[in-house]
mmJSON file of the N, C-alpha and C atoms, coordinates in Angstrom:
{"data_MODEL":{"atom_site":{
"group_PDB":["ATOM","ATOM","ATOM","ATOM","ATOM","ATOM","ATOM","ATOM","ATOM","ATOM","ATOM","ATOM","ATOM","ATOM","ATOM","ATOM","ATOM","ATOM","ATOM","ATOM","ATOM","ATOM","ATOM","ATOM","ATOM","ATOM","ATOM","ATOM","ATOM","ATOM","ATOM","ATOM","ATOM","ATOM","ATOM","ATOM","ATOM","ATOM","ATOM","ATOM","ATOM","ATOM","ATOM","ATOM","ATOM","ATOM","ATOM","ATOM","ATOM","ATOM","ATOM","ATOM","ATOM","ATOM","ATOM","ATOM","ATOM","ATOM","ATOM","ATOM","ATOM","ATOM","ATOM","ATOM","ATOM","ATOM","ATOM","ATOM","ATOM","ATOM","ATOM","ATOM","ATOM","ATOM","ATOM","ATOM","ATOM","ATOM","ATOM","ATOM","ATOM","ATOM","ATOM","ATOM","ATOM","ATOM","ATOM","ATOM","ATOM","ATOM","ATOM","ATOM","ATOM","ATOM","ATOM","ATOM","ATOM","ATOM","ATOM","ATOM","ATOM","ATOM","ATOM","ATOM","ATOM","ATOM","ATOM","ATOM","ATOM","ATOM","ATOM","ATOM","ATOM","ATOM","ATOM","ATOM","ATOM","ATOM","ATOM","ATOM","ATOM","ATOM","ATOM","ATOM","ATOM","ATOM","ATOM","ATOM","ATOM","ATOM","ATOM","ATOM","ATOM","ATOM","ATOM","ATOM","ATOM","ATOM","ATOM","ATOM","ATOM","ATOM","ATOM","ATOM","ATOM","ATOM","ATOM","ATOM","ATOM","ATOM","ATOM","ATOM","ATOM","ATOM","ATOM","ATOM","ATOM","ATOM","ATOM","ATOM","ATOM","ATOM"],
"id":[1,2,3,4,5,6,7,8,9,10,11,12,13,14,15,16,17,18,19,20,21,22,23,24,25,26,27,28,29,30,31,32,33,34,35,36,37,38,39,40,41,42,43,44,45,46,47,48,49,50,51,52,53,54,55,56,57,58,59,60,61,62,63,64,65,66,67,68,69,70,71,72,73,74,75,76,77,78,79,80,81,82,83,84,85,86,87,88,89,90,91,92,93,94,95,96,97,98,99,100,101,102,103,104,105,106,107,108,109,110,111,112,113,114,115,116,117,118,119,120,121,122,123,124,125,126,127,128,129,130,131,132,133,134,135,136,137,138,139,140,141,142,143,144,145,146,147,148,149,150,151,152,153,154,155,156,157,158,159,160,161,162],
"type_symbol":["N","C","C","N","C","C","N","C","C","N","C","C","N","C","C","N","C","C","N","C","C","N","C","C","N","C","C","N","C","C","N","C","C","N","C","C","N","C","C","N","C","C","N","C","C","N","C","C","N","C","C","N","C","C","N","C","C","N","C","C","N","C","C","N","C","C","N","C","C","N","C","C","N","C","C","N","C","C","N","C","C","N","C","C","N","C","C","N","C","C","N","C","C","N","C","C","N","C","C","N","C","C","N","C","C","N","C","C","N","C","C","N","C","C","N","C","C","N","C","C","N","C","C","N","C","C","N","C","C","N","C","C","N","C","C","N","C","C","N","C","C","N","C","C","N","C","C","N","C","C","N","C","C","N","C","C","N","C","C","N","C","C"],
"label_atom_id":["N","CA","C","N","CA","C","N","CA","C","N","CA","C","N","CA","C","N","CA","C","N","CA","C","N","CA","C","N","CA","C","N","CA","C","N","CA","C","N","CA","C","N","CA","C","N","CA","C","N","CA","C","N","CA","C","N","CA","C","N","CA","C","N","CA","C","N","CA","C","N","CA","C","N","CA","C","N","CA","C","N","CA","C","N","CA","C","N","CA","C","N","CA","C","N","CA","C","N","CA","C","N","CA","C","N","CA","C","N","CA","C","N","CA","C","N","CA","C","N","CA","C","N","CA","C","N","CA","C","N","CA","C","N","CA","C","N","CA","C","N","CA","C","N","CA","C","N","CA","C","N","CA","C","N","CA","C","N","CA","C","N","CA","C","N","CA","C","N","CA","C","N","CA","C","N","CA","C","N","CA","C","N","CA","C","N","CA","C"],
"label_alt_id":[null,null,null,null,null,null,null,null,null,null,null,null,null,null,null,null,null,null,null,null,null,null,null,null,null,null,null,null,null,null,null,null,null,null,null,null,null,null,null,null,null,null,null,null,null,null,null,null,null,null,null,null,null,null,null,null,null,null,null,null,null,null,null,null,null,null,null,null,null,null,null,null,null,null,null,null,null,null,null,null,null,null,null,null,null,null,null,null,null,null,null,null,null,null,null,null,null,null,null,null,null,null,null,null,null,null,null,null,null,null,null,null,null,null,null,null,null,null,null,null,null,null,null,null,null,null,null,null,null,null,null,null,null,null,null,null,null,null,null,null,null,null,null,null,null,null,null,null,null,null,null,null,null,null,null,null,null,null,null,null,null,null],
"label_comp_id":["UNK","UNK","UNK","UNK","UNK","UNK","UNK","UNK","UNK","UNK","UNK","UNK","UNK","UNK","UNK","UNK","UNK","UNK","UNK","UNK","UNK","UNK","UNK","UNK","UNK","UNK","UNK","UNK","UNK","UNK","UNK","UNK","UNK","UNK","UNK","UNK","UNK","UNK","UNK","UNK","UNK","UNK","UNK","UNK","UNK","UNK","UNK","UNK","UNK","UNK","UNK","UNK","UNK","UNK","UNK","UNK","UNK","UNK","UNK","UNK","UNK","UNK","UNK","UNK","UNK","UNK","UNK","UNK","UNK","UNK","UNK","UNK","UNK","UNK","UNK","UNK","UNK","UNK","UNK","UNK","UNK","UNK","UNK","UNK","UNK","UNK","UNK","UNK","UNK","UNK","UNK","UNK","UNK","UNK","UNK","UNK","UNK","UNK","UNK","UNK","UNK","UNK","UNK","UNK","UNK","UNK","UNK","UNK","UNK","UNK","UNK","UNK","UNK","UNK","UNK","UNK","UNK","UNK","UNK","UNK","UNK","UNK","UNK","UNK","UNK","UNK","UNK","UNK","UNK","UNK","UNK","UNK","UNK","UNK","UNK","UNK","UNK","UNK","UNK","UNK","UNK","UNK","UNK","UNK","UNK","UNK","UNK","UNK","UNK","UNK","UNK","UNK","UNK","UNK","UNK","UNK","UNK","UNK","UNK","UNK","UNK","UNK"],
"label_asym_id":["A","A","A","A","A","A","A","A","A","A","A","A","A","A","A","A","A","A","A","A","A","A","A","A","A","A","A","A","A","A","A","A","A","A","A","A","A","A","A","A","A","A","A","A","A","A","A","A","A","A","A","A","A","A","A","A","A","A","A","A","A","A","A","A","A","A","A","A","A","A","A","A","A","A","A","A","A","A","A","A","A","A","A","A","A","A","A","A","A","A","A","A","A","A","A","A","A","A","A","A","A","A","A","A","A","A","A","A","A","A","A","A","A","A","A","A","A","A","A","A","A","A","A","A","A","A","A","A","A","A","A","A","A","A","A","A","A","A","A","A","A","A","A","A","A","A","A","A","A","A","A","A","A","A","A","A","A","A","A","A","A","A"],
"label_entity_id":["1","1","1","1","1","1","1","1","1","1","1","1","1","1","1","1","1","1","1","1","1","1","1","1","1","1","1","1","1","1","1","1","1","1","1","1","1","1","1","1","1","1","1","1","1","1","1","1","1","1","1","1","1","1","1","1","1","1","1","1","1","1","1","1","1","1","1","1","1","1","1","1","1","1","1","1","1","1","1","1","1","1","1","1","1","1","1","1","1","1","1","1","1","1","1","1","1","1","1","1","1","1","1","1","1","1","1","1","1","1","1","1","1","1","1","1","1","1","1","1","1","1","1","1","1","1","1","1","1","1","1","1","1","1","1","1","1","1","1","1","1","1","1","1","1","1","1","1","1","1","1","1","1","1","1","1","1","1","1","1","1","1"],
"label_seq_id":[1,1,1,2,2,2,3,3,3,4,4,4,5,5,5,6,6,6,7,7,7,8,8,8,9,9,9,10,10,10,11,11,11,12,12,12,13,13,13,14,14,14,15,15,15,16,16,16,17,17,17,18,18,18,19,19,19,20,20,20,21,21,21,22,22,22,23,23,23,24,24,24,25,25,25,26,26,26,27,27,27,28,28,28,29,29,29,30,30,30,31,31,31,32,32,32,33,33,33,34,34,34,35,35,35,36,36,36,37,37,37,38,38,38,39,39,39,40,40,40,41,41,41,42,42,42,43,43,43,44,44,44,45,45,45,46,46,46,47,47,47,48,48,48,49,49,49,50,50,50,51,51,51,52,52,52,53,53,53,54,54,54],
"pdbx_PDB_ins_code":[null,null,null,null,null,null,null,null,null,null,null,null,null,null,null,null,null,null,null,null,null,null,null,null,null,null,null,null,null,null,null,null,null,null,null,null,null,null,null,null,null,null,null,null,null,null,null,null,null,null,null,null,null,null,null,null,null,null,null,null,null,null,null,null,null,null,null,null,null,null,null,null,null,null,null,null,null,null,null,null,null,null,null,null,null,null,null,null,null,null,null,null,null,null,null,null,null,null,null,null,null,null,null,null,null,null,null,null,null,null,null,null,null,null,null,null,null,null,null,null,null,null,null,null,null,null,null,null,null,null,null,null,null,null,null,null,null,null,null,null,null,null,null,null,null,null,null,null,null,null,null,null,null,null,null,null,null,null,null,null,null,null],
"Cartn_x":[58.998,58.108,58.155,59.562,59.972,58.81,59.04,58.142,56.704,55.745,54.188,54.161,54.987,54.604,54.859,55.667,55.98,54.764,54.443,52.625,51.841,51.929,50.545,50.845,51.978,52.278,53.658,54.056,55.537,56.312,55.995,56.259,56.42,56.136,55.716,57.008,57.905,59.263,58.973,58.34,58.299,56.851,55.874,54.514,54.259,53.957,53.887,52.877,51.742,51.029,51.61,51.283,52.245,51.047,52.236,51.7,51.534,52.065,52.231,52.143,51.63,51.678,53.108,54.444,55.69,56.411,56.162,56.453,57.27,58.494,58.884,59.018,58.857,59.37,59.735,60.762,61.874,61.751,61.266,61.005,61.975,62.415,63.627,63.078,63.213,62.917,62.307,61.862,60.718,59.786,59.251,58.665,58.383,59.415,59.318,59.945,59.274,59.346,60.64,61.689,63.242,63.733,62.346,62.867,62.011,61.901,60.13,61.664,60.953,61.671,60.325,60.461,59.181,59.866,59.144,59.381,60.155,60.502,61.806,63.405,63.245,64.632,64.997,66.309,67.501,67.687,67.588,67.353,68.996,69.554,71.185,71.341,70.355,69.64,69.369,67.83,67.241,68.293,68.97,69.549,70.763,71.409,72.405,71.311,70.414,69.76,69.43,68.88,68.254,69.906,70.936,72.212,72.548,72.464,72.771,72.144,70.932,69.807,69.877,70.935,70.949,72.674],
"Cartn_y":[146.081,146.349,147.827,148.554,149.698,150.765,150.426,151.242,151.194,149.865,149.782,150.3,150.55,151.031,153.14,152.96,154.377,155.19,154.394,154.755,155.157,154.141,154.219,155.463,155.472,156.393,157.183,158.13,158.402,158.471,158.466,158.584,157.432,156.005,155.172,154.606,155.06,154.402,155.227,156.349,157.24,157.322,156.867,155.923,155.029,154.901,153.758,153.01,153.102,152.117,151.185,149.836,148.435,148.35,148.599,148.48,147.461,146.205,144.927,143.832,143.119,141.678,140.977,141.546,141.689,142.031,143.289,143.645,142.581,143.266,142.426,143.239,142.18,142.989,141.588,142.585,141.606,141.802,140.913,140.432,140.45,140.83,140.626,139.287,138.878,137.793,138.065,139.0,139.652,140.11,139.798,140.192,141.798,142.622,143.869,143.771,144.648,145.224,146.205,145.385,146.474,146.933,146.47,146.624,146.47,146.983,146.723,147.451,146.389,146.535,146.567,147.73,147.416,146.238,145.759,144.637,144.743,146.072,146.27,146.378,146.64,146.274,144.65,145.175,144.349,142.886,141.798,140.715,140.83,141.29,141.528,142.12,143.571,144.062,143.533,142.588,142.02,140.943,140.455,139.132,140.272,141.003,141.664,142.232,142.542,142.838,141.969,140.357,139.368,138.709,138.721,138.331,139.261,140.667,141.161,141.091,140.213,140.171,138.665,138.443,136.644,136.776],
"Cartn_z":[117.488,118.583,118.95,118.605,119.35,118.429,117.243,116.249,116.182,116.653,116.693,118.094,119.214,120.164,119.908,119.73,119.568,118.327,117.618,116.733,117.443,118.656,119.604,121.145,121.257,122.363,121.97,121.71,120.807,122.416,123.608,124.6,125.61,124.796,125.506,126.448,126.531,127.491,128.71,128.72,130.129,130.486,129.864,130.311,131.171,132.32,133.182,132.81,132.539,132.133,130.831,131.225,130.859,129.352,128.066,127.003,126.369,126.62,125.928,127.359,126.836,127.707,127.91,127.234,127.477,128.239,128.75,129.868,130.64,131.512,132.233,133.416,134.429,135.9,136.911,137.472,138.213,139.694,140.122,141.831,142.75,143.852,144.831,145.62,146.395,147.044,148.572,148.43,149.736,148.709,147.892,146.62,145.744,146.372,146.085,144.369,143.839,142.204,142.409,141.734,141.65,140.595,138.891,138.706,136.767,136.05,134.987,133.882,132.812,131.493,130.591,129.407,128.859,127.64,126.179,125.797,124.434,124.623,123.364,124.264,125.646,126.483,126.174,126.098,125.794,126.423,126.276,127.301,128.349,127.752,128.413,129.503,129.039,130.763,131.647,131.103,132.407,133.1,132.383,132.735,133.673,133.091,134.411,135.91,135.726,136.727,137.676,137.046,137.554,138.016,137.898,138.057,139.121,139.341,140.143,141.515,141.493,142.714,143.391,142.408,143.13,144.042],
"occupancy":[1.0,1.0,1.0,1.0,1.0,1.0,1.0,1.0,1.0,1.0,1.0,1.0,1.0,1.0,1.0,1.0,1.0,1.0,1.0,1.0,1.0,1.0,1.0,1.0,1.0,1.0,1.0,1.0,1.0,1.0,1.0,1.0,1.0,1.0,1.0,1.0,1.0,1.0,1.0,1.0,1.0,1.0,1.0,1.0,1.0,1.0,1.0,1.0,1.0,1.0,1.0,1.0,1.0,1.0,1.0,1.0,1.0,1.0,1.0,1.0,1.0,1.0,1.0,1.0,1.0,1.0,1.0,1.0,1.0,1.0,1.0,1.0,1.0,1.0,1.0,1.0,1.0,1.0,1.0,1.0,1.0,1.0,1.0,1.0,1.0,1.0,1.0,1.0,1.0,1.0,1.0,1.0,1.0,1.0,1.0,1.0,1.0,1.0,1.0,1.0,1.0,1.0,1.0,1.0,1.0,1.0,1.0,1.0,1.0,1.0,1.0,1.0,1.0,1.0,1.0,1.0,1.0,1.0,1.0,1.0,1.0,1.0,1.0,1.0,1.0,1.0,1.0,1.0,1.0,1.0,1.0,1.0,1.0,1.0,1.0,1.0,1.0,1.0,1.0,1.0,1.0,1.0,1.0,1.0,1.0,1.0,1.0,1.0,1.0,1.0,1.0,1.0,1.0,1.0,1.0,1.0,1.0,1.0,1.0,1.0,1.0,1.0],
"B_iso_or_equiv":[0.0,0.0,0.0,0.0,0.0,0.0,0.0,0.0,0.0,0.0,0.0,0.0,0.0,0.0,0.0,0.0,0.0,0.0,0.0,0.0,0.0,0.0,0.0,0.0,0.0,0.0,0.0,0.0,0.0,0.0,0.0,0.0,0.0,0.0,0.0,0.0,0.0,0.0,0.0,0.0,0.0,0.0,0.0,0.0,0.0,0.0,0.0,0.0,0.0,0.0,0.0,0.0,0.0,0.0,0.0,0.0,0.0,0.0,0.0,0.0,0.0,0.0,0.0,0.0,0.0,0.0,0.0,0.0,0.0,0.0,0.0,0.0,0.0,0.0,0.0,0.0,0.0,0.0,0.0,0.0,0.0,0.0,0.0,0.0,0.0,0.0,0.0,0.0,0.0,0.0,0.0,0.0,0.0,0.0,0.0,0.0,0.0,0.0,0.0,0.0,0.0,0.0,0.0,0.0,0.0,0.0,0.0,0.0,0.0,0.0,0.0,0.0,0.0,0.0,0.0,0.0,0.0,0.0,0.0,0.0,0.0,0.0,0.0,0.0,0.0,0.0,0.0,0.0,0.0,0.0,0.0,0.0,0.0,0.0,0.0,0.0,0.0,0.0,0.0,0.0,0.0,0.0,0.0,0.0,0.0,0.0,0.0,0.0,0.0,0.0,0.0,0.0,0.0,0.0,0.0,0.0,0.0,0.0,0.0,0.0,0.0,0.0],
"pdbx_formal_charge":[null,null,null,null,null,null,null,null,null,null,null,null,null,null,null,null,null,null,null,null,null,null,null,null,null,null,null,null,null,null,null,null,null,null,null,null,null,null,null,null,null,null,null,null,null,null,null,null,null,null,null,null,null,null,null,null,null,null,null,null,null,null,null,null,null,null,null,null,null,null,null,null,null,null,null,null,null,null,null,null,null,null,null,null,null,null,null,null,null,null,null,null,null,null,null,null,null,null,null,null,null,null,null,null,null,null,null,null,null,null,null,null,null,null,null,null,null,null,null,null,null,null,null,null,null,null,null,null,null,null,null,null,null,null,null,null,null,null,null,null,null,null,null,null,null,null,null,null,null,null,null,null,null,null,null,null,null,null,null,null,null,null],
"auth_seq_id":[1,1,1,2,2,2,3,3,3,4,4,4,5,5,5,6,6,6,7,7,7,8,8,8,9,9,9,10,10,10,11,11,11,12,12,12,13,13,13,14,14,14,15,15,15,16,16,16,17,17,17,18,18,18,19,19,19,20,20,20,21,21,21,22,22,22,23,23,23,24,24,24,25,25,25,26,26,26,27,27,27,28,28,28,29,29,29,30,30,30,31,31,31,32,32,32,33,33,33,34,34,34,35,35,35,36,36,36,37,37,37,38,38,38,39,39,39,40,40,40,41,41,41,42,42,42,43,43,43,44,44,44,45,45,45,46,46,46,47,47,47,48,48,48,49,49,49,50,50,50,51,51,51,52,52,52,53,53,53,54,54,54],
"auth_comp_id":["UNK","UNK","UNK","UNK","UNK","UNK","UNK","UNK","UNK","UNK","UNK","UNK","UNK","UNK","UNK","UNK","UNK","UNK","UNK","UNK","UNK","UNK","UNK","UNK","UNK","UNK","UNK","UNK","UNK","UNK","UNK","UNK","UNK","UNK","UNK","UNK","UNK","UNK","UNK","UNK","UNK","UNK","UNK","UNK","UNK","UNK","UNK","UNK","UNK","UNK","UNK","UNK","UNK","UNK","UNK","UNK","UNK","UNK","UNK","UNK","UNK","UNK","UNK","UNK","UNK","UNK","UNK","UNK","UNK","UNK","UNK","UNK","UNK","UNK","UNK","UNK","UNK","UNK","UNK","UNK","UNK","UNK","UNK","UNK","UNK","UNK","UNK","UNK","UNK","UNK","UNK","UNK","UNK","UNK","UNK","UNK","UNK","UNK","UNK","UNK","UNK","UNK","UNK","UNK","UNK","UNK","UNK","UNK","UNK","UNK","UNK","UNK","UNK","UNK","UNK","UNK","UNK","UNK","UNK","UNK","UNK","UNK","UNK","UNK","UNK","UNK","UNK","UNK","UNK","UNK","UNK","UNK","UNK","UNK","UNK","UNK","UNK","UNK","UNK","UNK","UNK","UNK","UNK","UNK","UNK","UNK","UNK","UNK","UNK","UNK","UNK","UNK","UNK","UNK","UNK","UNK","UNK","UNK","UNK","UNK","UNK","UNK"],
"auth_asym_id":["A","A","A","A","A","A","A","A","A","A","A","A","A","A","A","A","A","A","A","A","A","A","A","A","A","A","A","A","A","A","A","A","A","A","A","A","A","A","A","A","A","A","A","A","A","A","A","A","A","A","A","A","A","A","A","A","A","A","A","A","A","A","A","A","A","A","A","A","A","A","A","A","A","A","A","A","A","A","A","A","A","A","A","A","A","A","A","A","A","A","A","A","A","A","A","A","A","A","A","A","A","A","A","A","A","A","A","A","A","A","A","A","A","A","A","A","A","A","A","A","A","A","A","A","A","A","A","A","A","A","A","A","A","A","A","A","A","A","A","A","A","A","A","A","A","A","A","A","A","A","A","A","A","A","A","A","A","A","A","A","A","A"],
"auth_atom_id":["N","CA","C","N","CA","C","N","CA","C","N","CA","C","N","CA","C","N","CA","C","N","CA","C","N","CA","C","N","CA","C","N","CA","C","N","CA","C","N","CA","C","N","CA","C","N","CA","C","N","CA","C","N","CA","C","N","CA","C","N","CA","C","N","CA","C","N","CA","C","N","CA","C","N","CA","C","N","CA","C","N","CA","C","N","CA","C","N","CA","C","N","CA","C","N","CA","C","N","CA","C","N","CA","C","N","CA","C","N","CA","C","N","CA","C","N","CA","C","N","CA","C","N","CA","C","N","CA","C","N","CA","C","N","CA","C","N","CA","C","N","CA","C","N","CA","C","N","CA","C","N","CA","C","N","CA","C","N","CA","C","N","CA","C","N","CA","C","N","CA","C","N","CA","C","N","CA","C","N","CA","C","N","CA","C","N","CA","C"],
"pdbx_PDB_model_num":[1,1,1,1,1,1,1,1,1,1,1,1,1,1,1,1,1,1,1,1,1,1,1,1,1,1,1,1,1,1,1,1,1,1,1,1,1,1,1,1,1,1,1,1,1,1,1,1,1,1,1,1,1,1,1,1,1,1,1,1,1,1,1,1,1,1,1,1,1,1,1,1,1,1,1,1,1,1,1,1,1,1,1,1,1,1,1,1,1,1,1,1,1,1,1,1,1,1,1,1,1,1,1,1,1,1,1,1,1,1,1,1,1,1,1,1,1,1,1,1,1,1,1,1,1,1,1,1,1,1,1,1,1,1,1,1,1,1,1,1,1,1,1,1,1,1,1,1,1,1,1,1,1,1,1,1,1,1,1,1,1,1]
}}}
């Protein structure tokens, strides 16, 4: 994934616009955004993040 994205943007990790329908982003529970993985991050990440908010 890291490589068909980096074709299309060689910059695409410091791009905010959401390149894949992958994208992840992690909700607090007042629904604020704490937190956007694009879809070559590590699931180990999100899951310590989503672990750290509970």
């Amino acid at each position: 994934m890291g490589l068909m994205l980096s074709k299309i943007d060689r910059d695409y990790k410091n791009n905010p616009d959401i390149k894949w329908n992958f994208t992840k982003f992690v909700i607090d529970r007042k629904g604020n955004v704490v937190a956007r993985f694009e879809p070559t991050a590590k699931m180990e990440l999100v899951k310590k993040c989503v672990e750290g908010l509970l």
